[in-house]
C-alpha positions as a Markdown table, in Angstrom:
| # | Residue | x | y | z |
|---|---|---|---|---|
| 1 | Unk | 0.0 | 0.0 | 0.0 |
| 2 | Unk | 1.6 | 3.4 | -1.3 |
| 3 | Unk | 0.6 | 6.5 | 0.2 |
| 4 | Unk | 0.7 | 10.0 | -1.7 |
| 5 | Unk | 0.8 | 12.0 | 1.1 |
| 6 | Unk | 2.9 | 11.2 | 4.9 |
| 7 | Unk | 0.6 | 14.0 | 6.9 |
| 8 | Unk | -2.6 | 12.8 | 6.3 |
| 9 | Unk | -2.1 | 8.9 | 5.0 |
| 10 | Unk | -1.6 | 6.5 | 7.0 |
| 11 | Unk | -3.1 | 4.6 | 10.4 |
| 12 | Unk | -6.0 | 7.0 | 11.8 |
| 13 | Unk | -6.8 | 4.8 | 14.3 |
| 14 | Unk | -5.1 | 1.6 | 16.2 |
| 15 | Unk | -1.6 | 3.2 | 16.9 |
| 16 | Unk | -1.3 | 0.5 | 20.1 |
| 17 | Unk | -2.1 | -2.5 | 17.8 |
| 18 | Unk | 0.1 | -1.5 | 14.8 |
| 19 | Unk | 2.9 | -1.0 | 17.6 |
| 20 | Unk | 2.7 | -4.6 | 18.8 |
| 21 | Unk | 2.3 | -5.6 | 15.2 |
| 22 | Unk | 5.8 | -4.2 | 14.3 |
| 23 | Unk | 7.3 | -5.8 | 17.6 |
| 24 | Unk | 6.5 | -8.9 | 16.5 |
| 25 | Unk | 7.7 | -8.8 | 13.0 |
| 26 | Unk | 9.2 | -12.2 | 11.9 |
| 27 | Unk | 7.9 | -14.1 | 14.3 |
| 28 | Unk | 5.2 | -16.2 | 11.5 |
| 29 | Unk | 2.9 | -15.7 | 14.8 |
| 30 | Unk | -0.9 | -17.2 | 13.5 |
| 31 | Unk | -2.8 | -13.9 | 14.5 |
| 32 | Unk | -4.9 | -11.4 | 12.2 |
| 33 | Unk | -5.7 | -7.8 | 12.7 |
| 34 | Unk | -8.8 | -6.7 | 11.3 |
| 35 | Unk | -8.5 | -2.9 | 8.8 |
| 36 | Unk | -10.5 | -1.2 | 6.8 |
| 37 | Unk | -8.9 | 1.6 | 3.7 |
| 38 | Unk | -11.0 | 4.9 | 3.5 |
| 39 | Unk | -10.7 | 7.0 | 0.6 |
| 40 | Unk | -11.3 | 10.4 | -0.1 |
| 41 | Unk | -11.6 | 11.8 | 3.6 |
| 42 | Unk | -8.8 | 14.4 | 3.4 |
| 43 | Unk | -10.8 | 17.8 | 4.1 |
| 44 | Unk | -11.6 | 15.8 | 7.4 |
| 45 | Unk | -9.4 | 14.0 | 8.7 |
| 46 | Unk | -8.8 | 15.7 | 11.8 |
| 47 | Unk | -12.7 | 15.1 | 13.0 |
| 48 | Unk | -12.3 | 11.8 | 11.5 |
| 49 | Unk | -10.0 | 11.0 | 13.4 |
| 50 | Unk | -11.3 | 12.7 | 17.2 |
| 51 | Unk | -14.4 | 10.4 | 16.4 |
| 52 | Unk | -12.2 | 7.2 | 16.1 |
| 53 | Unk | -10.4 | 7.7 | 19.0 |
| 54 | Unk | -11.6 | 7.3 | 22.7 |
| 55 | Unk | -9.3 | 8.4 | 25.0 |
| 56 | Unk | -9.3 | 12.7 | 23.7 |
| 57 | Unk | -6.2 | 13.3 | 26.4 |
| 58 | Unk | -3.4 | 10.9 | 25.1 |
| 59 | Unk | -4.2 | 11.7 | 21.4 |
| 60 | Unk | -5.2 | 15.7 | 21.6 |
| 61 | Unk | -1.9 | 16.8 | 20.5 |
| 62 | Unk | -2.3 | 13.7 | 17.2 |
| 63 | Unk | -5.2 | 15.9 | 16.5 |
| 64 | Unk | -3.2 | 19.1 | 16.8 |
| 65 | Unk | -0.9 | 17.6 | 14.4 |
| 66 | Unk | -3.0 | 17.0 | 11.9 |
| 67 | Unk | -4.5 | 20.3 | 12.0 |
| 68 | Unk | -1.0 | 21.7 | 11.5 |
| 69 | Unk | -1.3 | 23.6 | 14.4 |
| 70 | Unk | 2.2 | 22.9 | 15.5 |
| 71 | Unk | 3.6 | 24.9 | 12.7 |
| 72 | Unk | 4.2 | 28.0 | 14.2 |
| 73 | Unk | 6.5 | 26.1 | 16.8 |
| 74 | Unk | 7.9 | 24.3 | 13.9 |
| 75 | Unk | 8.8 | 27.2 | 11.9 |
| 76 | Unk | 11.0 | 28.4 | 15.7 |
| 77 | Unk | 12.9 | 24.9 | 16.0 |
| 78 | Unk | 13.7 | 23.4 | 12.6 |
| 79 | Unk | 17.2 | 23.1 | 12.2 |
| 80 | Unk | 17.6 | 22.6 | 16.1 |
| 81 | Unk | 19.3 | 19.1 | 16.7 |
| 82 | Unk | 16.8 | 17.6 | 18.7 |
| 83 | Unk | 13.8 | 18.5 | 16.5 |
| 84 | Unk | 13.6 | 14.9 | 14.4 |
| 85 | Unk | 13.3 | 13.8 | 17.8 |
| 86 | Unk | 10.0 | 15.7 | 18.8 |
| 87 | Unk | 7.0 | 13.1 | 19.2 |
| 88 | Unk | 4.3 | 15.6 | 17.4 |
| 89 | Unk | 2.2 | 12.5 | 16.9 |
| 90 | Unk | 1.2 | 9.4 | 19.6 |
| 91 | Unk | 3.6 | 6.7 | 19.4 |
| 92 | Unk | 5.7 | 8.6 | 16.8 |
| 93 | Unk | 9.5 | 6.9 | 16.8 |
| 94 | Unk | 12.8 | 7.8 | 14.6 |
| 95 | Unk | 15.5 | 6.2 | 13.9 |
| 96 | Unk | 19.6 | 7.1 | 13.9 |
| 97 | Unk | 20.6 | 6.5 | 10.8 |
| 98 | Unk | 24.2 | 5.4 | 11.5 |
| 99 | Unk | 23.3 | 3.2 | 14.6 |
| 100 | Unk | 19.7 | 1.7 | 13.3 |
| 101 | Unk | 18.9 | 2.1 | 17.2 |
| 102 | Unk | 15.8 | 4.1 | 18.1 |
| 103 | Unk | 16.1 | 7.4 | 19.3 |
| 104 | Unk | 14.9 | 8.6 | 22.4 |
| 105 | Unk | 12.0 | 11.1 | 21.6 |
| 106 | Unk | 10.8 | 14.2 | 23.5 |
| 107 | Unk | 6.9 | 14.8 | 24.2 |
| 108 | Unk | 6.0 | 17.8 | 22.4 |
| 109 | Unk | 3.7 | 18.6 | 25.6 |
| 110 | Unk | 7.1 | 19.5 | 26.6 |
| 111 | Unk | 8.3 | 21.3 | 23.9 |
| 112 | Unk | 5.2 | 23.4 | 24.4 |
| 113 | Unk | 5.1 | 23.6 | 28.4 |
| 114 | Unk | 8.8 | 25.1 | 28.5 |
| 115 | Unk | 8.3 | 28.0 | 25.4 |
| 116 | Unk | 5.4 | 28.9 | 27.6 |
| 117 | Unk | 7.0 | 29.5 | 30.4 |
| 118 | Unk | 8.9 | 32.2 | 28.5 |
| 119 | Unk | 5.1 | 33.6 | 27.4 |
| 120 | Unk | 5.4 | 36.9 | 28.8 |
| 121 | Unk | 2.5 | 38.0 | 27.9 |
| 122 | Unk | 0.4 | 35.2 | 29.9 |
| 123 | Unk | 3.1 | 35.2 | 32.8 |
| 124 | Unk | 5.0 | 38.0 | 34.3 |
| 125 | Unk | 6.6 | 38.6 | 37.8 |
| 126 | Unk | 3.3 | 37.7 | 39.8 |
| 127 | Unk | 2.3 | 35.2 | 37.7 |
| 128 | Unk | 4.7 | 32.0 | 38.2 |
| 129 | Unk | 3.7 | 29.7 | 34.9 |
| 130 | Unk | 3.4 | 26.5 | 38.0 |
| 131 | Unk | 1.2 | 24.4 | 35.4 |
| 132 | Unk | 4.2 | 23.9 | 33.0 |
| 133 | Unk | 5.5 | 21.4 | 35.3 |
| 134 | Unk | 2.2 | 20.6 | 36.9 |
| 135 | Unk | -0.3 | 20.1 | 34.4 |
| 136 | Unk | 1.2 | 20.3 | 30.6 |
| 137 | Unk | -2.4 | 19.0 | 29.6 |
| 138 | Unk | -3.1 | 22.2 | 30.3 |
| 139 | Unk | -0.2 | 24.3 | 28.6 |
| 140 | Unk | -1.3 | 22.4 | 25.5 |
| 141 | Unk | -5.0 | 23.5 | 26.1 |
| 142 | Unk | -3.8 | 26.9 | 26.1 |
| 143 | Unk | -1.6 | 26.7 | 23.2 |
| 144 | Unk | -4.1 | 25.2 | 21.1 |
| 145 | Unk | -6.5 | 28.0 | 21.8 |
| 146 | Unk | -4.1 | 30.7 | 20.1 |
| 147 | Unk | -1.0 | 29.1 | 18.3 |
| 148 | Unk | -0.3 | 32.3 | 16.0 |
| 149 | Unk | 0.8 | 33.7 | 19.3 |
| 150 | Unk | 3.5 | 31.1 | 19.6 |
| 151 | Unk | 5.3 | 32.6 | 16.3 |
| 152 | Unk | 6.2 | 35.0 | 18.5 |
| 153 | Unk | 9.3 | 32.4 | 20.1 |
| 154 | Unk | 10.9 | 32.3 | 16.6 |
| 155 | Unk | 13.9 | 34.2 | 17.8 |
| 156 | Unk | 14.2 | 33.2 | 20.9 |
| 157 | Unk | 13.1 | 29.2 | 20.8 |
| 158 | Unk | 16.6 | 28.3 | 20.4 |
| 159 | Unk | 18.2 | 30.0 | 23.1 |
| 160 | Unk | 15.5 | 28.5 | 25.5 |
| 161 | Unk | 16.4 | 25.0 | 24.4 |
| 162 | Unk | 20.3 | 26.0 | 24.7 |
| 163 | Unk | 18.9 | 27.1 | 28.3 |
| 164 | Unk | 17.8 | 24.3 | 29.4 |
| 165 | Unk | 20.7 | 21.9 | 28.0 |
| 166 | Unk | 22.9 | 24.1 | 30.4 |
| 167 | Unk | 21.3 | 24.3 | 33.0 |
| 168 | Unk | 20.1 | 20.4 | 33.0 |
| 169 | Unk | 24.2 | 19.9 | 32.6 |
| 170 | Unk | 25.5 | 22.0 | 35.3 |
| 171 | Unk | 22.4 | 22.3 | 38.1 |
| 172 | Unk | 24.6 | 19.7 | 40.4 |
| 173 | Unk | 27.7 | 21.0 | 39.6 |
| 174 | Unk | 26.8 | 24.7 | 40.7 |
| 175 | Unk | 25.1 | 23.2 | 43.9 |
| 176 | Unk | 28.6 | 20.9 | 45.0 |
| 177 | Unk | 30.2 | 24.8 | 44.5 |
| 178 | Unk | 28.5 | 25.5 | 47.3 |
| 179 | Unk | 29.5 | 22.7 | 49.3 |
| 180 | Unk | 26.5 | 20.7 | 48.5 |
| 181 | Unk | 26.9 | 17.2 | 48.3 |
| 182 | Unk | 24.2 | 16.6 | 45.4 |
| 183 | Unk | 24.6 | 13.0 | 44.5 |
| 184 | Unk | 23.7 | 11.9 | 48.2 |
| 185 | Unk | 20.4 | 12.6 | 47.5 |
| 186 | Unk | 18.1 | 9.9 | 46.5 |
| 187 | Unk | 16.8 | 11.0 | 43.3 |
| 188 | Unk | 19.8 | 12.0 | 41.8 |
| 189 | Unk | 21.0 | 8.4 | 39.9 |
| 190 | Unk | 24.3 | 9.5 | 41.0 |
| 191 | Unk | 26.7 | 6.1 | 40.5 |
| 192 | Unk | 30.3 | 6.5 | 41.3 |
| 193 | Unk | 30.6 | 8.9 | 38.5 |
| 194 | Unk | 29.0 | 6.8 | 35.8 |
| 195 | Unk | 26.9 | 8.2 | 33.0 |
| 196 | Unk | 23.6 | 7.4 | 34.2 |
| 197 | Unk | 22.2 | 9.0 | 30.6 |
| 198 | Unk | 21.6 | 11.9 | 28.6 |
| 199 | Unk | 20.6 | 15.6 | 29.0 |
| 200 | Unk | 17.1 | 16.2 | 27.1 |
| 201 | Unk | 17.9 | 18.1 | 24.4 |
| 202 | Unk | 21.6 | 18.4 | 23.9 |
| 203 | Unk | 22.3 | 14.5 | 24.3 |
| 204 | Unk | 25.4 | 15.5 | 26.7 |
| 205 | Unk | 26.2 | 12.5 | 29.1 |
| 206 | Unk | 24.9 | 13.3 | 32.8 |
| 207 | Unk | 25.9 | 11.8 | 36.3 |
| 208 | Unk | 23.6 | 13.2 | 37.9 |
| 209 | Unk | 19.6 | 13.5 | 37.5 |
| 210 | Unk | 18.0 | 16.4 | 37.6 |
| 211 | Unk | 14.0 | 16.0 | 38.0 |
| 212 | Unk | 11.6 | 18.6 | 36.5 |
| 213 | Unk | 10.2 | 19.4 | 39.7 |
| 214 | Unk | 13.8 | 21.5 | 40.4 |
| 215 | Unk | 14.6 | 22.3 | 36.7 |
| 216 | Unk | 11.5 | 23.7 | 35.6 |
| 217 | Unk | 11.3 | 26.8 | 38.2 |
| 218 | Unk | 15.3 | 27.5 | 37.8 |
| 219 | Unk | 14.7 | 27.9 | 34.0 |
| 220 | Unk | 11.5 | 29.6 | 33.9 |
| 221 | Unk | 13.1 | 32.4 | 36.3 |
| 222 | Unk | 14.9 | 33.4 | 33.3 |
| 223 | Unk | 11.6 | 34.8 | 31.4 |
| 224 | Unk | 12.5 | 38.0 | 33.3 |
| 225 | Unk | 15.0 | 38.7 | 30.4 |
| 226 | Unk | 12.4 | 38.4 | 27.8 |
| 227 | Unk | 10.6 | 41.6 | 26.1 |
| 228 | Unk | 8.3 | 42.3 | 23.4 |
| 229 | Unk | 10.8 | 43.5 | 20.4 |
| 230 | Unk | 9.1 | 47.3 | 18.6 |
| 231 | Unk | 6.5 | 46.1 | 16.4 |
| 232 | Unk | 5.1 | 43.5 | 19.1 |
| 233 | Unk | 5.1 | 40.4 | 17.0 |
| 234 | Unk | 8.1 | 38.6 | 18.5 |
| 235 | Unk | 9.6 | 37.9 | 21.4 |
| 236 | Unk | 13.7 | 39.3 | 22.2 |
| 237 | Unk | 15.8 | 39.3 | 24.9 |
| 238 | Unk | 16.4 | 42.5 | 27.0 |
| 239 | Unk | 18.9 | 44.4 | 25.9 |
| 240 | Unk | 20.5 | 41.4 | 23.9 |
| 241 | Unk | 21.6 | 39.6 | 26.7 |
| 242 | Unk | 22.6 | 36.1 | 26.7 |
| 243 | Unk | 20.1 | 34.1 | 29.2 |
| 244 | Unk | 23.3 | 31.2 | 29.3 |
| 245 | Unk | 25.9 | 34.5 | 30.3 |
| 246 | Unk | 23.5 | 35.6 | 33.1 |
| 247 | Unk | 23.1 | 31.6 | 33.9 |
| 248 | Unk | 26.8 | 32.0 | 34.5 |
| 249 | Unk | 26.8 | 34.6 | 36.6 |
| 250 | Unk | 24.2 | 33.9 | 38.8 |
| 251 | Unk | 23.7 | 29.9 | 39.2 |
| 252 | Unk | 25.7 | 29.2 | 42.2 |
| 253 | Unk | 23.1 | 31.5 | 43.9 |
| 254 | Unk | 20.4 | 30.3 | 42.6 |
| 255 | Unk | 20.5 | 26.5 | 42.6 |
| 256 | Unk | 21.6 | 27.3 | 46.4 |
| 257 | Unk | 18.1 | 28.9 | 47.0 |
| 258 | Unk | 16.4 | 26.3 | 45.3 |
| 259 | Unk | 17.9 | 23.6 | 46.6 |
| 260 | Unk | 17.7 | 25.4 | 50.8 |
| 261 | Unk | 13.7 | 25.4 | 49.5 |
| 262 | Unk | 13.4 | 21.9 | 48.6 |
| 263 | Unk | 14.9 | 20.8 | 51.9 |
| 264 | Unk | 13.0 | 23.5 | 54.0 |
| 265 | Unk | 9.6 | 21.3 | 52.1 |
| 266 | Unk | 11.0 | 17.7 | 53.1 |
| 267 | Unk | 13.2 | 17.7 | 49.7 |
| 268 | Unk | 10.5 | 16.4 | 47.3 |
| 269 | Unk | 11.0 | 17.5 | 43.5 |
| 270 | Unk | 7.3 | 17.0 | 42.7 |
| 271 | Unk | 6.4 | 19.0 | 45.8 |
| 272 | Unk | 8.8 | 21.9 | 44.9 |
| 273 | Unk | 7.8 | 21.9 | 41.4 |
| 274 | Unk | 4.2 | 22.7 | 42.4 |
| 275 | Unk | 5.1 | 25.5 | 44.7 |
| 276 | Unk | 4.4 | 29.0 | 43.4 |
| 277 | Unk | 6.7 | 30.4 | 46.2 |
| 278 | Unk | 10.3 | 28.4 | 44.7 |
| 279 | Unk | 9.0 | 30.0 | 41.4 |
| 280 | Unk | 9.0 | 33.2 | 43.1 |
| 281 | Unk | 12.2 | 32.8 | 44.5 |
| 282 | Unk | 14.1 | 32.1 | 41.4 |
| 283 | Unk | 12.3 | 34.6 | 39.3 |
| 284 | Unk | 13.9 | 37.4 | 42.3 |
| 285 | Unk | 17.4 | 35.6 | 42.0 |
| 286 | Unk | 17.9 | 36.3 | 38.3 |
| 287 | Unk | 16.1 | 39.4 | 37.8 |
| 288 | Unk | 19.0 | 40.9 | 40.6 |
| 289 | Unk | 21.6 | 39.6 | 38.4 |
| 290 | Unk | 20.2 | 40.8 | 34.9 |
């Protein structure tokens, strides 16, 4: 079966089944998978396929996709390394084409839950954007309802991604700086100085863990350096700083803060991830340093 088009050809409905299909390639197993081909259902595809699907959470950003309503975050990130590994569709997978091994593929709930963190003109100094880490359900929701508005990241998606990469990579490090003994705590995988994996979007080899719950409030303090440019239609950064230079300058501080909160909480990641008043905190810490 040939298909003349890749974005709107292809299985509408059954992602789970064709995904144990393909696991069991090979295998001359005696089982059959009932299909059916429809034709000509282009111009509506996308309520063609809300109607064949029950469960509306896990698949609402499969619809977005085939909407094309991920374009304007597209149009910010193509040529970034990490984009072929964006999951824009359920149970989307890539390949590295040197290896043959499967790549390890980033929600883009999360693509869409850290740019809005950076949305200035949803969340500003009093307004910490908590449901990024707690509910990206909800972060998609709200994209989904305006996603022109996201053009505005084209100059700055990057940079946030570059961000994030950093900090992921040197949260523990900064912390230790301060005398803090990071890999004695539980959730940090640290194991005698062994790669333990991968930072999310750079692929740099970590030995220590960082969970969301801390990283999510330390990078979305930086927001304070973002600014509408003139005409309004894009977001810059103030004064053309560098968010990574005033990451520099200020992370010993600020991982220290973060870190005195989580164990002033019982040291829970989830817990400090949820907490408007860390948010707060690190917002303060890097708009002294800016």
């Amino acid at each position: 079966m040939e298909f003349d088009d890749n974005s709107y050809h292809g299985d509408i409905d059954g992602g789970h089944t064709y995904k144990i299909i393909c696991n069991h390639k090979g295998e001359n197993l005696d089982q059959y998978v009932q299909f059916e081909v429809m034709t000509g259902v282009e111009d509506i595809i996308e309520e063609l396929a809300r109607a064949r699907n029950t469960s509306v959470q896990v698949d609402e950003k499969s619809m977005a996709e085939l909407a094309k309503k991920f374009d304007p975050i597209k149009e910010g990130l193509e040529g970034q390394p990490f984009y072929n590994r964006i999951a824009f569709k359920q149970n989307q997978t890539e390949t590295d084409d040197e290896t043959g091994k499967k790549l390890r593929m980033i929600d883009a709930r999360d693509i869409v839950a850290i740019l809005g963190m950076f949305d200035i003109d949803h969340f500003g100094s009093d307004n910490a954007p908590t449901k990024a880490y707690s509910s990206k359900s909800s972060m998609l929701a709200m994209y989904l309802k305006e996603p022109e508005h996201y053009r505005k990241f084209t100059n700055i998606a990057g940079d946030i991604f570059d961000l994030y990469d950093v900090v992921e990579t040197e949260f523990a490090y900064a912390y230790n700086a301060r005398n803090g003994r990071y890999g004695r705590k539980g959730y940090s995988g640290y194991k005698d100085g062994k790669v333990i994996g991968k930072s999310k979007f750079g692929q740099r080899d970590l030995i220590y863990r960082i969970p969301d719950g801390l990283l999510y409030p330390v990078v979305a303090a930086f927001r304070g350096l973002v600014v509408n440019n003139e005409t309004g239609d894009k977001f810059t950064w103030r004064n053309g700083v560098e968010p990574v230079d005033v990451w520099k300058k200020c992370k010993e501080d600020l991982v220290e803060r973060v870190m005195k909160f989580a164990l002033s909480i019982g040291d829970n990641p989830n817990a400090v991830g949820k907490d408007s008043n860390v948010w707060d905190l690190a917002y303060m810490t890097v708009m002294f340093q800016k």
